[in-house]
C-alpha positions in Angstrom: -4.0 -7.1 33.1 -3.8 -6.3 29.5 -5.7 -2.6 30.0 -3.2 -1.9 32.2 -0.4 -2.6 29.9 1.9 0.3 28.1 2.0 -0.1 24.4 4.6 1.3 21.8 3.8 1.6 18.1 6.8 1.3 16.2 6.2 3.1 12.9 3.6 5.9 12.5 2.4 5.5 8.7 -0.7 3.8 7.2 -0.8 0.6 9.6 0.5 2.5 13.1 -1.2 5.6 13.4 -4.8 4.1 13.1 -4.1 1.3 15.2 -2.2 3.5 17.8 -5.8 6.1 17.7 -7.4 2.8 18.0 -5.7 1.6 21.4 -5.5 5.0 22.8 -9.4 5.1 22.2 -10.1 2.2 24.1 -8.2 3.9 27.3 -4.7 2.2 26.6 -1.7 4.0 27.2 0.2 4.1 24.2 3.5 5.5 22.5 3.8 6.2 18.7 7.1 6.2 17.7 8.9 7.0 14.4 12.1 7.8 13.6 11.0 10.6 11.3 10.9 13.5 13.3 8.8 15.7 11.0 6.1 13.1 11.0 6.2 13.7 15.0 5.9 17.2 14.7 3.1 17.2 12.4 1.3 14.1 14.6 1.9 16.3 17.7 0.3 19.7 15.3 -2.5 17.7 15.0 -2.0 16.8 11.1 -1.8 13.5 9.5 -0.2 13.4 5.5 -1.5 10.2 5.3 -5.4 11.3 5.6 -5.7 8.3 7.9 -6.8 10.4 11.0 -8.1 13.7 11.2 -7.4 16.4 13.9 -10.4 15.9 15.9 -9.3 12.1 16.0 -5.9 13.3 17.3 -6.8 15.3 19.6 -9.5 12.8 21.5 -6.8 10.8 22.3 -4.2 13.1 23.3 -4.7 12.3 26.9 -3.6 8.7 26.2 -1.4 8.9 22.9 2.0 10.5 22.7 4.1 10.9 20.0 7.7 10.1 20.0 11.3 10.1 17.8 13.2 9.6 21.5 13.7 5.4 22.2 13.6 6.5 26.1 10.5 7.3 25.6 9.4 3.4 25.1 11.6 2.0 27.6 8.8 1.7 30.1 6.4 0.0 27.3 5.6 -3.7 28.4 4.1 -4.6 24.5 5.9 -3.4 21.0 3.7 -3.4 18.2 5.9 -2.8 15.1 3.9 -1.6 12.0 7.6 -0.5 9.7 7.5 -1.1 5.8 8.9 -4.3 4.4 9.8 -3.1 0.8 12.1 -4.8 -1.7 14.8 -3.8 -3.7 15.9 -3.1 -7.2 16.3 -7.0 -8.3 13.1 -7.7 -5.8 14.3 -8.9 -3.2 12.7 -8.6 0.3 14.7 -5.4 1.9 14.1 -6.5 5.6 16.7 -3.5 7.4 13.5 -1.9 8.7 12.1 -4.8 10.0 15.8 -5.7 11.6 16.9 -1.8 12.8 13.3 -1.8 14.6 14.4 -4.9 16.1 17.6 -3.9 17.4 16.2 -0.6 19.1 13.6 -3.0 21.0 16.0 -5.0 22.1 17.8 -2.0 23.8 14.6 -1.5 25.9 13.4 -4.8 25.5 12.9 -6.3 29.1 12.1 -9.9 31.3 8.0 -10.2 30.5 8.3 -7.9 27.7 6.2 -9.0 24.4 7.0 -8.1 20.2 4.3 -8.0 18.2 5.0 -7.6 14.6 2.5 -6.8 11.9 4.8 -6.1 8.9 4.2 -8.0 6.0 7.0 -10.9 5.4 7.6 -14.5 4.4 6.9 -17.1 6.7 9.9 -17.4 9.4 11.0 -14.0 9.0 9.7 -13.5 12.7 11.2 -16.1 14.9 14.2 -16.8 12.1 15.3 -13.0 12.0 13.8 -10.5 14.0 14.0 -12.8 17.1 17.8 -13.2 17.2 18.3 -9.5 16.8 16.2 -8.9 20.3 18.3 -11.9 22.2 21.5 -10.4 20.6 20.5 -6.8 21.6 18.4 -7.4 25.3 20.6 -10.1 26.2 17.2 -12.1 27.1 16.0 -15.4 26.3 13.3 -15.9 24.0 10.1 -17.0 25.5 11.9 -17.7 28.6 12.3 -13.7 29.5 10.6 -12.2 26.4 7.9 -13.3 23.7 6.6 -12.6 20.4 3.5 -12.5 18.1 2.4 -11.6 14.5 -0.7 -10.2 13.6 -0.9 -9.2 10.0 -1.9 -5.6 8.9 -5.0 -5.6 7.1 -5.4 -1.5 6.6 -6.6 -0.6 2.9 -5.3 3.1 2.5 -7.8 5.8 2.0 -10.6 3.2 3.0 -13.0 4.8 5.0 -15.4 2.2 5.7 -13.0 -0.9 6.3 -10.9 0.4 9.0 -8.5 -1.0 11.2 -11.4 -1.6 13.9 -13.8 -3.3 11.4 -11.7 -5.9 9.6 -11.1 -9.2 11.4 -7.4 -10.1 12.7 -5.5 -12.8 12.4 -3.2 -13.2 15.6 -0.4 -15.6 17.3 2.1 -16.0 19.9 5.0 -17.9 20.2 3.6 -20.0 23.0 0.1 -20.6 23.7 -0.4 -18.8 26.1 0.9 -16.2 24.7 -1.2 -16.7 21.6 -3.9 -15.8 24.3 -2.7 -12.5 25.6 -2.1 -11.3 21.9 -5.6 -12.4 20.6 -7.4 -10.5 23.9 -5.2 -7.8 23.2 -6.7 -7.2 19.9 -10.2 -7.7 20.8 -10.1 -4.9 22.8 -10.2 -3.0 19.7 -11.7 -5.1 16.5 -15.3 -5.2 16.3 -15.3 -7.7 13.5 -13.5 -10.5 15.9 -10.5 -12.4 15.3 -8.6 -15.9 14.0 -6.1 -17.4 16.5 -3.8 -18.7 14.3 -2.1 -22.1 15.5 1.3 -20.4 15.3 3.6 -17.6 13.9 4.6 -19.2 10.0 0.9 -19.9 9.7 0.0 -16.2 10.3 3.1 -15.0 8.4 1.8 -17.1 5.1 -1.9 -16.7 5.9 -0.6 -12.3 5.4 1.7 -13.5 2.3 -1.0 -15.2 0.2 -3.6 -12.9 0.8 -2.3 -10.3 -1.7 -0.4 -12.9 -3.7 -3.9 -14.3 -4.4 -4.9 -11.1 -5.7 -2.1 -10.1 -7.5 -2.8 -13.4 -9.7 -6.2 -13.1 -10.5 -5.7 -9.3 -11.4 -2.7 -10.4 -13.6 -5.3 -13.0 -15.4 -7.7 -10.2 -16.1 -4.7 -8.2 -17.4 -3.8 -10.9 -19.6 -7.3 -11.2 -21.2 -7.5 -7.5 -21.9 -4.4 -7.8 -23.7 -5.5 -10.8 -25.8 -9.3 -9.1 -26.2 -7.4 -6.2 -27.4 -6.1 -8.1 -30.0 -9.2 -9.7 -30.7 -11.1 -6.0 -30.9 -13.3 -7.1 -28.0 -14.6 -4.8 -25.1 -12.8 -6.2 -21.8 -15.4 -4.6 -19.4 -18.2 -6.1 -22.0 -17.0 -9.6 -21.6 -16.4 -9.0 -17.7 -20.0 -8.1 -17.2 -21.6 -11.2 -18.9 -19.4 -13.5 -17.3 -19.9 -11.9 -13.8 -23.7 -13.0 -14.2 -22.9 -16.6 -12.8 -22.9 -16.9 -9.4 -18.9 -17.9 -9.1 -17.2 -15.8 -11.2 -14.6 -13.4 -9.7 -15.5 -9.9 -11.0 -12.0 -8.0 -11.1 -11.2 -4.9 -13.9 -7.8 -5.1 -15.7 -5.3 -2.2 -14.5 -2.2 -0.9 -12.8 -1.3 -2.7 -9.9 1.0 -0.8 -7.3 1.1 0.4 -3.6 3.1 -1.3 -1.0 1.2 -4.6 -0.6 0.2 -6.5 -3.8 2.5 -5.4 -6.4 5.7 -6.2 -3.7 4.2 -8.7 -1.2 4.0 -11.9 -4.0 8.1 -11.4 -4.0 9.2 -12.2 -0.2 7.2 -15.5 -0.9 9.0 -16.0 -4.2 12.2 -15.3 -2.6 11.8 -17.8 0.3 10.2 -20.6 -2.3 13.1 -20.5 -4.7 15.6 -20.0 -1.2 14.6 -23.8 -0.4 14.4 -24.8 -4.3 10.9 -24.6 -5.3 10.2 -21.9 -8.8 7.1 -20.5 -8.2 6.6 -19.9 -12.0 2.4 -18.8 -11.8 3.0 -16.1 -9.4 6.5 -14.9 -11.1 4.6 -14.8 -13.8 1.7 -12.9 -13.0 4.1 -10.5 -11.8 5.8 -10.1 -15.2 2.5 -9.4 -16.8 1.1 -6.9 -13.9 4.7 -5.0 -14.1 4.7 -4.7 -17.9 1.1 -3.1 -17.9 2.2 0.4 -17.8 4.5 0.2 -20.8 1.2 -1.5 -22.4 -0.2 1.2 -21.6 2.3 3.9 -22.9 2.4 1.9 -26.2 -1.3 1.9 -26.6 -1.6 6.0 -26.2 1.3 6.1 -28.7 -0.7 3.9 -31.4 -3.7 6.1 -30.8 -2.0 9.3 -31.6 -0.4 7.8 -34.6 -3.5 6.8 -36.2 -4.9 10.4 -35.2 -2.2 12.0 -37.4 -0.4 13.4 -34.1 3.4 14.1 -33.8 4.4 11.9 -31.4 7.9 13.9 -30.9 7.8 16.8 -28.7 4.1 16.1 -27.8 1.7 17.0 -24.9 0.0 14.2 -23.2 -1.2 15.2 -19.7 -1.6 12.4 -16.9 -4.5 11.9 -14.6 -3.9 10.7 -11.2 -0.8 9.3 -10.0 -1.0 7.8 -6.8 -1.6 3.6 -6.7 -5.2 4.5 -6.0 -8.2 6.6 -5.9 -9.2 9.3 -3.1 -6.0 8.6 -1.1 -2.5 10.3 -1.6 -0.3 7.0 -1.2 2.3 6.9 -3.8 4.1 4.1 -2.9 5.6 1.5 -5.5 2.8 3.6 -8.0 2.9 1.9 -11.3 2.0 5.2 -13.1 5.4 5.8 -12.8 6.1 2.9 -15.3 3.5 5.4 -18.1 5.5 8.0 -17.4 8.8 6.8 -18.0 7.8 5.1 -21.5 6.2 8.1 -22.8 8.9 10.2 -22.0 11.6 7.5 -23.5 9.7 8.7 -27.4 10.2 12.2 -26.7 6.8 13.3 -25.5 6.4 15.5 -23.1 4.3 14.6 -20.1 2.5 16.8 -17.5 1.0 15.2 -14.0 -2.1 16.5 -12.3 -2.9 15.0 -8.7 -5.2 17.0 -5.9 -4.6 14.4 -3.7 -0.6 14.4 -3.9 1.0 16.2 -1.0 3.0 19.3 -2.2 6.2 18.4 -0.3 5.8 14.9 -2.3 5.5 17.4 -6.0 8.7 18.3 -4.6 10.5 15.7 -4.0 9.5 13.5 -6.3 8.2 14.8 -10.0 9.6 18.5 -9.7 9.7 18.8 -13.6 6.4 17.2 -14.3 3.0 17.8 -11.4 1.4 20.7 -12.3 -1.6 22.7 -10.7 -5.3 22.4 -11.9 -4.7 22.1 -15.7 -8.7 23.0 -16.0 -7.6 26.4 -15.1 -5.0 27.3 -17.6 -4.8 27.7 -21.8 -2.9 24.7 -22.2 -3.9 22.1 -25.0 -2.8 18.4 -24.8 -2.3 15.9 -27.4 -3.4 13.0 -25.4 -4.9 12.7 -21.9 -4.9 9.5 -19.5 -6.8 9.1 -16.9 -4.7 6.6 -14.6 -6.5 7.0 -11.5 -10.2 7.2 -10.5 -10.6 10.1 -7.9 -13.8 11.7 -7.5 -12.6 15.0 -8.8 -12.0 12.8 -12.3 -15.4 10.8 -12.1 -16.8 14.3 -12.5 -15.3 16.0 -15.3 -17.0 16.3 -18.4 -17.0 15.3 -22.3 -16.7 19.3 -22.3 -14.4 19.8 -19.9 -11.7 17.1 -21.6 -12.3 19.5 -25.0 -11.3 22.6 -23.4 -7.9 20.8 -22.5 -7.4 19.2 -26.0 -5.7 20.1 -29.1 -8.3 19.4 -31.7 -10.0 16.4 -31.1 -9.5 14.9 -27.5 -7.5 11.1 -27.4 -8.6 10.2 -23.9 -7.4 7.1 -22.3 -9.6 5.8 -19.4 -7.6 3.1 -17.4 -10.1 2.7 -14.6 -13.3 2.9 -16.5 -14.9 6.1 -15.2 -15.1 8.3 -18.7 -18.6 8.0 -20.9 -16.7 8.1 -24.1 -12.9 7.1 -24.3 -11.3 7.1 -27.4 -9.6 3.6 -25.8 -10.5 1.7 -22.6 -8.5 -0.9 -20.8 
């Protein structure tokens, strides 16, 4: 009986923690496991960084979720859902050692009847190709003789309210049919909005692949347009708006495209296409044009100040926002980053303001640039982004951009949400 089964989550960020709160809300007994041990501590305190879960949400499943950092702890866990991060490296390639390390600690548990679900985003094979030899290796079990496997994709949009975990339909397999079966119940125990049974594990892997890839290539066409309307001294979001009046036309807004998923995902597919000697030049490219947006960016702050008299040297332009999107404090792969760096390469001095940014992550990551609530100081910028469209941004004022600005304001609105920009993407 599958509500009688012990479940471990391996990895406790965006993906695991709501999906653990899920099962543990539905009466399963479950495990979260990390190997971070302050995330633990904080789980166990009732506190979630991420903002997924809140600490009544915690708490209404502490008599059926525990929180772990101990691998004895899982060793009597019958199904292993593992929810780690599949990032890439500096020349993009897909970094699996997560994915693989996970692996490897399963497989010192793993056991005859045991089943490894994996919802981390990868190329198609990674599953049964790589992560399955590292649990024979390790358990010293056959594979779907003693032990089986599924993939489910993650669908979690971070700092997403509405569509959450429960809500958004699932895409499931197994490496046998029947086990295709037990995975697919599994889930419907917990999603509402139903699910697809895919016909095997490389379908689900691509189906999880393309999804973001897809997007990543229609955003990088809209990003191309703004650059040639630029050119062309035509309002983006004008032409956007008339052409979203027919019935069939995909209404996305040029910008930054970061987080964990679109801006890295399109790159384990490229890696396997060109792997078995296919170039995959529409999706390399769209990646070339979303990555070089920030520098666009830069550059176009630059020009504005130039033709406002400003000394570009040793100016003050103050940032907006830095996380990869709004009302949520994920910074991961966060292509404001790329602003940042380009302004600073001419000298300029740049200051960061984010409410939503963690402190220990000012820390850690942009000592010398986040400040606190610039609104409540003296100091005057030359220039002012906004890069990200929290709610605390939507509501600040023509006045309250003044009171911040040396003479008059140069404001930059990259999402869209100021009246009166001096330039808009």
């Amino acid at each position: 009986m599958i509500e009688k089964s012990k479940i471990a989550i391996i990895g406790l960020g965006y993906v695991g923690l709501p999906l653990a709160h899920a099962f543990a809300n539905k009466g399963l007994n479950v495990v979260g496991f990390d190997i971070n041990q302050p995330r633990i501590d904080e789980l166990i305190s009732g506190y979630d960084r991420t903002l997924e879960l809140n600490k009544i949400q915690l708490t209404e499943v502490k008599r059926t979720l525990s929180f772990s950092s101990d691998v004895s702890e899982i060793k009597d866990c019958n199904i292993f859902i593992v929810t780690v991060p599949t990032p890439i490296d500096s020349s993009n390639r897909p970094d699996l050692t997560p994915l693989v390390n996970s692996s490897q600690m399963i497989g010192k548990v793993l056991k005859v009847g045991d089943i490894v679900i994996y919802e981390s985003t990868v190329y198609p094979g990674v599953t049964e190709e790589i992560c399955v030899p590292e649990l024979e290796k390790i358990s010293d079990l056959k594979f779907n003789k003693d032990f089986f496997c599924g993939y489910s994709p993650e669908r979690i949009n971070p700092g997403d309210k509405t569509h959450t975990v429960t809500k958004i339909l699932k895409v499931t397999s197994g490496s046998t049919p029947e086990i295709a079966d037990v995975v697919d119940n599994l889930y419907r125990i917990i999603i509402t909005a139903g699910t697809h049974k895919a016909s095997s594990i490389k379908v689900a892997e691509a189906s999880k692949v393309i999804e973001n890839t897809q997007r990543d290539v229609n955003i990088a066409l809209i990003n191309e347009l703004a650059l040639i309307f630029e050119t062309m001294g035509i309002d983006t979001n004008e032409v956007i708006e008339a052409a979203a009046t027919k019935w069939n036309f995909i209404k996305l807004t040029p910008g930054l495209v970061g987080g964990h998923c679109i801006g890295i995902d399109p790159y384990y597919l490229t890696y396997k296409a060109e792997e078995l000697g296919y170039k995959p030049n529409l999706i390399l490219g769209a990646r070339q044009i979303n990555n070089g947006m920030g520098k666009y960016i830069a550059n176009q702050t630059i020009k504005e100040m130039i033709e406002n008299d400003k000394k570009i040297k040793n100016s003050s332009v103050l940032i907006l926002g830095v996380t990869f999107k709004e009302d949520c404090p994920d910074m991961r792969n966060t292509k404001v980053v790329d602003i940042i760096q380009e302004l600073k390469s001419f000298g300029i001095n740049v200051d960061i303001y984010d409410p939503w940014v963690d402190p220990d992550e000012k820390k850690s990551k942009y000592e010398h640039g986040i400040i606190e609530n610039p609104f409540n100081n003296n100091k005057k910028y030359d220039s002012i982004i906004v890069a990200v469209a929290h709610k605390e941004f939507k509501e600040l004022t023509e006045n309250d951009y003044k009171s911040i600005s040396k003479d008059i304001p140069i404001i930059m609105d990259i999402k869209g949400i100021v009246k009166k920009p001096t330039w808009r993407l």
